[in-house]
C-alpha positions in Angstrom: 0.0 0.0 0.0 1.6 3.2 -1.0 2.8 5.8 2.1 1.8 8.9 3.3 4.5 11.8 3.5 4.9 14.6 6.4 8.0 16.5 6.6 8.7 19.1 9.0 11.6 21.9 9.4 11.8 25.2 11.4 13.0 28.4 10.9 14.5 31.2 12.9 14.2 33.7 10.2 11.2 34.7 7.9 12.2 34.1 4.4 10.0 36.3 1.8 12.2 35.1 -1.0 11.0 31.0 -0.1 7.6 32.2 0.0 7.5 33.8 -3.3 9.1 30.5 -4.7 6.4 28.4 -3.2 4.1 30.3 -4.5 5.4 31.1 -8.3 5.6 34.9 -7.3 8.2 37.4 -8.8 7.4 41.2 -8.1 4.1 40.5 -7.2 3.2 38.9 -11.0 3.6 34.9 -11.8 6.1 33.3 -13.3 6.6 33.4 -17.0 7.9 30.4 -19.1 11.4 33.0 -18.7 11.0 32.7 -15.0 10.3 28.5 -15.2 13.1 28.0 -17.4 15.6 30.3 -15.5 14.4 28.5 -12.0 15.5 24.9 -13.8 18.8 25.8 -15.0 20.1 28.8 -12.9 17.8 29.5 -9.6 19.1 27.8 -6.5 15.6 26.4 -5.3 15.5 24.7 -9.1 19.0 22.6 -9.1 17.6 21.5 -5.6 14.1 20.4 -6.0 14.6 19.4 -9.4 12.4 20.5 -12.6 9.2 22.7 -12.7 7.2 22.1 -15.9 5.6 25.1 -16.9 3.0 24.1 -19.0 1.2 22.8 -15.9 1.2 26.3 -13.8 -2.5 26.3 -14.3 -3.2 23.0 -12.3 -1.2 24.7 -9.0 -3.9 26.4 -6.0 -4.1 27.5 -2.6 -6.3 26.8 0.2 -7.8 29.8 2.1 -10.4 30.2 4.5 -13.6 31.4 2.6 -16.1 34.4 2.7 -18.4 31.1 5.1 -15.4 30.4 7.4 -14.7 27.2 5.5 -12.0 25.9 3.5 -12.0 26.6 0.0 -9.9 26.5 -3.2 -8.5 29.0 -5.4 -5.7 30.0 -7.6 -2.4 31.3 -6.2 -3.0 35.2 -4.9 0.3 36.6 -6.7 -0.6 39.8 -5.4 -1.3 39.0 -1.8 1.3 40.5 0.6 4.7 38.9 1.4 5.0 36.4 3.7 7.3 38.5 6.3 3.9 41.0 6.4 1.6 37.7 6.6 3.8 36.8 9.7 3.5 39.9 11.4 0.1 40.4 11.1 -0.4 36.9 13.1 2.1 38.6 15.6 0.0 41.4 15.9 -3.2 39.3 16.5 -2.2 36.9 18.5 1.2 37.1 20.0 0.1 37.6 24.2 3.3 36.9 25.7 4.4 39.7 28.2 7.0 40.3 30.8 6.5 41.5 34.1 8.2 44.9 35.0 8.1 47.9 38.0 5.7 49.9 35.3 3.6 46.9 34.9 3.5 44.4 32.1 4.9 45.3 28.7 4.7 42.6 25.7 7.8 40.2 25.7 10.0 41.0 22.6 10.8 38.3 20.4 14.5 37.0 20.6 16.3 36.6 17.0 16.9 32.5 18.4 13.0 31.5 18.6 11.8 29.7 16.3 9.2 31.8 14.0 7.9 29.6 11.3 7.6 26.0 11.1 7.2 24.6 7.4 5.5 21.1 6.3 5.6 19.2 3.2 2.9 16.6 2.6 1.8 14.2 0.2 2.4 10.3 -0.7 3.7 7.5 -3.3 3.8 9.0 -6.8 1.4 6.9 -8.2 -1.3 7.5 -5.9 -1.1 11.4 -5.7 -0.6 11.2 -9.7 -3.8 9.7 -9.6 -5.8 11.8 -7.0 -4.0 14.6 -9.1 -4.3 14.4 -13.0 -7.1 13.0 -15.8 -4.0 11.5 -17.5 -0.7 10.2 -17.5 1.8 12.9 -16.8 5.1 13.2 -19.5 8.0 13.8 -16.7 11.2 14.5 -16.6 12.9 17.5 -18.4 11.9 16.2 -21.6 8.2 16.6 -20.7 8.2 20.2 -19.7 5.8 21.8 -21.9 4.0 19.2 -23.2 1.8 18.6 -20.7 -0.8 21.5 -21.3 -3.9 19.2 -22.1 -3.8 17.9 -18.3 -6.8 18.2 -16.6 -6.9 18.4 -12.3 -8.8 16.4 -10.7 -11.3 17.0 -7.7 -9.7 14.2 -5.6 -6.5 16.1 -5.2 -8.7 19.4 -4.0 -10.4 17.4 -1.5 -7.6 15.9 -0.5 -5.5 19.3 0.2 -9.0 20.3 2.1 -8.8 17.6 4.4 -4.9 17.9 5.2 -5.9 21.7 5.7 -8.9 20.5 7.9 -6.8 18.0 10.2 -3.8 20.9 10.5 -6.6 23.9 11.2 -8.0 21.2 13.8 -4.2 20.8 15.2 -2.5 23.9 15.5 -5.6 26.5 14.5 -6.3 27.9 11.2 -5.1 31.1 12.1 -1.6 30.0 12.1 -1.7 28.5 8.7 -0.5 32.0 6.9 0.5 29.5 3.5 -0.9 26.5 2.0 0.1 26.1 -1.5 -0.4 22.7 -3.5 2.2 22.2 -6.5 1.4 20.2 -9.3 3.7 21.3 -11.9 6.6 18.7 -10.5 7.2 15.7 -10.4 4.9 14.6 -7.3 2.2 16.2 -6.0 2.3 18.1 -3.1 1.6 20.6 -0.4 3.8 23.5 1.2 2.4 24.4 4.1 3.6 27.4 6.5 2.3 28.4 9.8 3.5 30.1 12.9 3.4 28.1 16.5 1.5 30.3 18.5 0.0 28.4 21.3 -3.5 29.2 22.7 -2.1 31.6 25.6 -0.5 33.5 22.6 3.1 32.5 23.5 5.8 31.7 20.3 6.5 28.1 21.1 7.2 26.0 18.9 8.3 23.0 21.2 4.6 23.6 23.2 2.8 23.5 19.8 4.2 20.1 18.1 5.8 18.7 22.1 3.8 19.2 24.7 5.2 21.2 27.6 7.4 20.7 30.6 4.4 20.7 32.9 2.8 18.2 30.9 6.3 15.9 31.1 6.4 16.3 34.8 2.9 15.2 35.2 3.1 12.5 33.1 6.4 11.5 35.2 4.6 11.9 38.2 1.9 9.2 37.5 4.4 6.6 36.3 6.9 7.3 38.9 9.8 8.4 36.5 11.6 11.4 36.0 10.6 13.9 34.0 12.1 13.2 30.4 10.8 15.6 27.8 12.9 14.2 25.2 10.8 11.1 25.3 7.4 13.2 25.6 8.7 14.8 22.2 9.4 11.8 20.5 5.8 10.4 21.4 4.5 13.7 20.1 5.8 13.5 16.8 4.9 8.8 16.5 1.7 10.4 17.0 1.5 13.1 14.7 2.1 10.2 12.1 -0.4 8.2 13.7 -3.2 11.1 13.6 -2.6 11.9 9.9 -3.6 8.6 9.1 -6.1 8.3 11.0 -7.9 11.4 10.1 -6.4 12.2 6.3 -4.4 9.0 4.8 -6.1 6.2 5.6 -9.4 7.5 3.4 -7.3 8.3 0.9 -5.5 5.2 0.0 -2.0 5.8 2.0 -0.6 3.8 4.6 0.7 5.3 7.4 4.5 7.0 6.9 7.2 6.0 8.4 8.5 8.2 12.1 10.3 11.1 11.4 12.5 13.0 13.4 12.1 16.8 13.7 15.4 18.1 13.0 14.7 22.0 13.1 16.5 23.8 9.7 18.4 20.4 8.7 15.8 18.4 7.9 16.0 16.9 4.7 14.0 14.1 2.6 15.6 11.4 1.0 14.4 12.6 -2.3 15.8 16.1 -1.8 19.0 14.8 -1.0 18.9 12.5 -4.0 18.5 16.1 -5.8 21.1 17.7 -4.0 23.4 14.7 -5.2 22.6 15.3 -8.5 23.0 19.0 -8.9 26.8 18.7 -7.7 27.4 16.4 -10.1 25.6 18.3 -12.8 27.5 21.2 -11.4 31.2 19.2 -11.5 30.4 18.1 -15.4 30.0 22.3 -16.6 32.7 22.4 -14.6 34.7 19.7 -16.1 33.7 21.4 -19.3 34.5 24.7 -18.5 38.3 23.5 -17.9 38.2 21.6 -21.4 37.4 25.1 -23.1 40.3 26.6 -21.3 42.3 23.9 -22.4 41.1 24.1 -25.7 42.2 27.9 -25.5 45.7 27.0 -23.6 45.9 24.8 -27.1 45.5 27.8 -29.7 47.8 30.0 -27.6 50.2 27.0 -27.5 49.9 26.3 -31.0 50.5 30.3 -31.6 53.5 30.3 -30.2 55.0 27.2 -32.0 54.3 29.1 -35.1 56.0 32.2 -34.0 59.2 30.3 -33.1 58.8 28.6 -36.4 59.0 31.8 -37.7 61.6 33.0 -35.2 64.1 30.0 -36.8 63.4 31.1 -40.4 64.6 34.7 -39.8 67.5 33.0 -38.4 68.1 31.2 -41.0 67.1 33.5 -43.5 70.2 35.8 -41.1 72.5 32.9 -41.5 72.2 32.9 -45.5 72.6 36.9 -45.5 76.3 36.2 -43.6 77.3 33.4 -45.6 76.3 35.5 -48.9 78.0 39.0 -47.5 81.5 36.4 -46.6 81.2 35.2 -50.4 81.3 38.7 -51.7 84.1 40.1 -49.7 86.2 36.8 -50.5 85.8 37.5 -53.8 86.2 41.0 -53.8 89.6 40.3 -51.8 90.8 38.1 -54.6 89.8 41.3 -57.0 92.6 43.2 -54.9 89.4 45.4 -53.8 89.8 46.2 -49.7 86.2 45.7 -48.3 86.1 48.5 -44.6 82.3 47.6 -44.7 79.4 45.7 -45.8 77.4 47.0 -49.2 74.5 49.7 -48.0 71.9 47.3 -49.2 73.4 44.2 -47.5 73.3 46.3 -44.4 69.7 47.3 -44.7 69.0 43.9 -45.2 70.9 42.8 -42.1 69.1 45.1 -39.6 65.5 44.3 -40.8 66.3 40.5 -40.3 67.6 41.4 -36.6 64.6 43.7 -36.2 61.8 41.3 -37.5 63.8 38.5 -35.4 63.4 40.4 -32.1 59.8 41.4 -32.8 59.3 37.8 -33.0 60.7 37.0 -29.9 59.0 39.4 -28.1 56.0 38.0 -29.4 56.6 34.3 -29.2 57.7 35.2 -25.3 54.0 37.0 -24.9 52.2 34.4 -26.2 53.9 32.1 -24.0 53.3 34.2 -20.7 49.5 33.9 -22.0 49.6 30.6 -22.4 51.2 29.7 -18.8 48.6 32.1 -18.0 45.6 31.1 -19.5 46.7 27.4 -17.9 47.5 28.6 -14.6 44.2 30.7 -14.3 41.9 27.3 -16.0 43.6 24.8 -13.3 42.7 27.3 -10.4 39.1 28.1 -11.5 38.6 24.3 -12.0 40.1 23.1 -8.6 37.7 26.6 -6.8 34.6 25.6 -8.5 34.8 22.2 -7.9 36.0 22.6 -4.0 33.3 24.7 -3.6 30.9 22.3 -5.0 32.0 19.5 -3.1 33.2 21.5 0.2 29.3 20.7 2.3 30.2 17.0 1.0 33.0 16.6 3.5 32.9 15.3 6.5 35.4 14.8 9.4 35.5 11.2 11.7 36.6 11.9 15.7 39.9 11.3 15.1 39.9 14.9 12.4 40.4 12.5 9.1 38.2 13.4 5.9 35.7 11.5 5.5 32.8 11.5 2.0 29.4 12.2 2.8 28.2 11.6 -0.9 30.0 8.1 -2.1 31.0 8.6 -5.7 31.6 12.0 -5.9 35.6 12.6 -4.3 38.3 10.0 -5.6 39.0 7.6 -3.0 42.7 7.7 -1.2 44.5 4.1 -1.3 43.2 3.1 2.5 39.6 3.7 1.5 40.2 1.9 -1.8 41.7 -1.4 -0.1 38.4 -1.2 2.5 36.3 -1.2 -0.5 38.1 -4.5 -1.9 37.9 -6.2 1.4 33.9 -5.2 1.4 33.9 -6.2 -1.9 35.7 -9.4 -1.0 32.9 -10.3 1.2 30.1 -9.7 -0.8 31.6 -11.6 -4.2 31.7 -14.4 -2.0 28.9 -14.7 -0.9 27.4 -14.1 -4.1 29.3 -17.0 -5.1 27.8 -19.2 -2.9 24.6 -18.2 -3.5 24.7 -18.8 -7.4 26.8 -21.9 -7.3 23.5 -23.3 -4.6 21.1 -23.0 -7.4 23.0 -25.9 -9.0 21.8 -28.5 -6.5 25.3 -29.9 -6.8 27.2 -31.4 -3.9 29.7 -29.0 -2.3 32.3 -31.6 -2.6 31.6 -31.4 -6.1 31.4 -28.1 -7.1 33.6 -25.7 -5.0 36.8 -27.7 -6.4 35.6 -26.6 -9.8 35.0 -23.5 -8.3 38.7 -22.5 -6.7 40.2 -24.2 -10.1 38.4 -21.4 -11.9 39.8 -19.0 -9.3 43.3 -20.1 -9.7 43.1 -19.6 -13.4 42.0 -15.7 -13.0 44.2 -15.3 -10.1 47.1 -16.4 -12.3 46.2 -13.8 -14.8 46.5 -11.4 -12.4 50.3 -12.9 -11.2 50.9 -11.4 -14.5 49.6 -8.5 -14.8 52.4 -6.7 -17.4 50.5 -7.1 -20.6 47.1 -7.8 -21.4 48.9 -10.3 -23.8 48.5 -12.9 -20.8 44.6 -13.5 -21.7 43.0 -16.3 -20.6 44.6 -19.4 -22.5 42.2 -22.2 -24.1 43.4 -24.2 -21.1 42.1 -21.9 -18.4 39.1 -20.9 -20.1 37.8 -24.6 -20.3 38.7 -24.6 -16.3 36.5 -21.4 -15.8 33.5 -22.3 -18.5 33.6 -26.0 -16.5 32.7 -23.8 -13.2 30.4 -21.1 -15.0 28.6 -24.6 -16.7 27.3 -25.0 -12.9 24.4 -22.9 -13.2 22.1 -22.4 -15.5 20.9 -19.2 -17.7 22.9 -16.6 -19.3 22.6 -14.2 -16.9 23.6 -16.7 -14.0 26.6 -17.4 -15.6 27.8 -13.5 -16.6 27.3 -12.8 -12.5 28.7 -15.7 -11.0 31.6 -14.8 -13.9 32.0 -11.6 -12.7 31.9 -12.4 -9.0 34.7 -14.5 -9.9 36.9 -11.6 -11.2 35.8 -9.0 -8.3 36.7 -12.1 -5.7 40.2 -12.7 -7.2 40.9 -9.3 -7.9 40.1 -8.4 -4.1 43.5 -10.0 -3.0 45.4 -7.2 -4.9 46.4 -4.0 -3.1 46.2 -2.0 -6.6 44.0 -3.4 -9.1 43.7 -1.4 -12.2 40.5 -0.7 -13.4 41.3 -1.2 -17.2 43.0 -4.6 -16.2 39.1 -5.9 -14.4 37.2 -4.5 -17.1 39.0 -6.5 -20.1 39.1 -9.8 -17.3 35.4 -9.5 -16.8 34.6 -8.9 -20.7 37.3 -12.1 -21.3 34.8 -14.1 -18.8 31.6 -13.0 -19.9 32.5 -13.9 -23.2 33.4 -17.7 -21.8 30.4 -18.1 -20.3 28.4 -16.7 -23.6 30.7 -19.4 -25.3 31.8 -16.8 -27.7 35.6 -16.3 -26.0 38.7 -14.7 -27.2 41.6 -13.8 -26.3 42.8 -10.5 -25.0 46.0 -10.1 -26.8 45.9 -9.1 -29.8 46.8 -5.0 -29.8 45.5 -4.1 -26.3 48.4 -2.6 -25.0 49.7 -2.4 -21.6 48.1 -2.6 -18.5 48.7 -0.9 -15.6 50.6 -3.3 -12.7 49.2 -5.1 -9.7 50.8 -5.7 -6.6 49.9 -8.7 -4.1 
């Protein structure tokens, strides 16, 4: 049964330029195509949250209480005020709190460190909510935007927002609710809700609001005879804020009940919106990457520039050298004419001082296009290593002991130790994979893990030699490792079991060369398709491994 969603996060600070995002706003007008396209290549809230397909703008609303007092929908009020002046004016109705003085009681100021906003996400599995949501399939993904103006909205997903506004209003009071915006132009449906955690009394309390208070922990210590804990009393609070969702919203619309969360004030993040995060940096490392292969490209021409100028630079010369040798002819022969030479000929002279100036004008030039060449390389490597530290910087972590650590696997190159942990992880898990095919056979153990280490031995001695990738798997050895692959049956048994067998021999090296596995596991899976050859002919070398 597909799942209900309910995030929660907190806020110290009122952020008018989140609420105009939530609610498609820019100087008090909606967003254009301009603005929808900008958002999913440029805006911060788009490389996070993923795409927004503007062709579906129409389908978004808002919940608002009603001319009857009742709950009602409409489109998104791009004019309404911001959401720092919605705030306020809940301050200014219901904030109570005052502090007692010698002049008599004056209202308590709020401290910059209270919590002044708390913000909920809701909604479910993608299937269900697409179909409370839409009168037809939806085209995702960035090749869908804009082609998915004939969508209809359906009443279901109305109803739906009404009830989750219902059971919230019921909760925490509808006057807190200051935004309740439902987007359907991404890829799940969903709802953005704001309010502010003013309790009853009128006191800003968020911990009162969604916790419970101290009193209330005391008392309930009191009648079980513990200690007051009101930790525990906060947990409880938020099990059953999951628990009450369903009850009251989920459960009559098809979703189970969601999983506990874990109210983590500004931090709080969904797996899904981490799983965007991920993916932005990475997107944001490849422009990167090919931001350095233009300046590389330009390091080339300026390269290139300068090996044409000292080309030229070594024809003057030359052209200098032929000029000397020619001036030494005619004064020889002069001399032998009895003819005493003081100086060169005018014209040979003239000729001599262009050559030495055109040679030093190239110089001078060959030298500048060097400098911006140097330059150009020095300034490409330093842009590329700042863009992509900064990218990755909030992916580094530090362990107790003050070592780096990676918070997003894939994304940093791993050192040598981290590497060698991988391979005995790896080691683990290849055999055990083993095992698992090589049970399917319903073979005897006696039986089969012979033919199993045979075929081990004959990849591990490939790797004993690891020079070449002229030592490929001889006709020999191959018979030994399609006997073992033979074991199970299927295709795709025999290519995992095959590669298993190359990650589990391989895992015994301390520096196993990624270009040396890959050919092995091709060599393999072309045993086991019974199609095998061998890897010799013009592959090269390999880089080395070390036992």
């Amino acid at each position: 049964m597909p799942k209900q969603m309910l995030e929660i996060s907190t806020s110290k600070t009122v952020d008018n330029a989140l609420g105009d995002y939530i609610g498609r706003t820019r100087n008090k007008q909606e967003w254009t195509k301009e603005d929808y396209d900008w958002q999913n290549n440029k805006g911060t809230q788009g490389r996070q949250y993923g795409v927004r397909d503007w062709s579906r703008a129409s389908l978004n609303f808002e919940v608002v209480i009603g001319k009857h007092g009742k709950p009602v929908v409409q489109p998104i009020d791009h004019a309404k005020p911001s959401l720092q002046e919605r705030w306020q004016q809940r301050i200014d109705e219901g904030y109570k709190a005052v502090v007692h003085t010698k002049k008599g009681d004056v209202r308590k100021p709020i401290k910059k460190s209270e919590i002044k906003i708390v913000k909920m996400e809701l909604g479910g599995n993608r299937d269900r909510m697409h179909e409370l949501a839409f009168d037809r399939k939806v085209n995702l993904g960035k090749r869908g935007i804009g082609t998915n103006g004939d969508v209809h909205r359906r009443e279901d997903i109305e109803q739906w927002a009404i009830d989750c506004y219902n059971h919230l209003a019921k909760k925490y009071g509808a006057a807190n609710i200051i935004d309740f915006v439902v987007h359907l132009d991404e890829t799940n449906p969903h709802i953005h809700v704001t309010l502010v955690p003013l309790t009853q009394d009128g006191k800003l309390s968020y911990t009162e609001l969604f916790g419970g208070s101290h009193a209330q922990a005391v008392a309930a210590a009191k009648a079980d005879g513990t200690k007051p804990n009101f930790q525990k009393q906060m947990s409880e609070y938020t099990k059953q804020l999951h628990t009450d969702f369903f009850n009251d919203v989920g459960a009559k619309w098809g979703l189970d009940r969601g999983d506990d969360i874990k109210i983590t004030g500004n931090t709080h993040k969904s797996t899904e919106e981490s799983l965007r995060e991920k993916n932005a940096i990475e997107e944001e490392i490849a422009q990167k990457d090919e931001q350095l292969q233009q300046k590389n490209s330009s390091v080339l021409t300026l390269t290139n520039r300068q090996t044409e100028l000292q080309g030229k630079v070594e024809n003057l010369e030359e052209a200098s050298r032929r000029a000397d040798e020619t001036l030494t002819a005619k004064n020889k022969l002069l001399s032998k004419m009895g003819v005493q030479i003081v100086r060169p000929t005018l014209d040979i002279e003239d000729e001599n001082e262009r050559l030495k100036a055109e040679k030093e004008k190239a110089l001078a030039d060959a030298r500048e296009e060097k400098e911006k060449a140097v330059a150009a390389t020095e300034k490409a490597k330093k842009a590329y290593s700042d863009g992509v530290s900064a990218v990755l910087k909030k992916d580094i972590a530090y362990d107790s002991n003050g070592k780096q650590m990676l918070k997003n696997d894939g994304v940093t190159p791993w050192t040598n130790a981290e590497i060698r942990t991988w391979y005995s992880k790896q080691h683990k898990e290849d055999g055990e994979k083993i095992k698992a095919l090589t049970a399917k056979t319903g073979l005897l153990k006696g039986l089969i893990l012979p033919i199993i280490e045979a075929a081990l031995d004959a990849i591990r001695w490939f790797f004993a030699y690891p020079h070449t990738l002229n030592y490929g798997i001889d006709k020999g050895r191959a018979q030994t490792i399609n006997e073992a692959l033979g074991m199970v049956e299927g295709a795709d048994a025999r290519n995992e079991l095959g590669k298993a067998l190359v990650g589990y021999a391989a895992s015994g090296y301390q520096n196993a060369s990624h270009l040396t596995i890959e050919k092995l596991e091709d060599e393999v899976a072309m045993i086991a398709a019974g199609t095998h050859k061998h890897l010799a002919q013009g592959q090269g070398e390999s880089v080395g491994l070390h036992k």
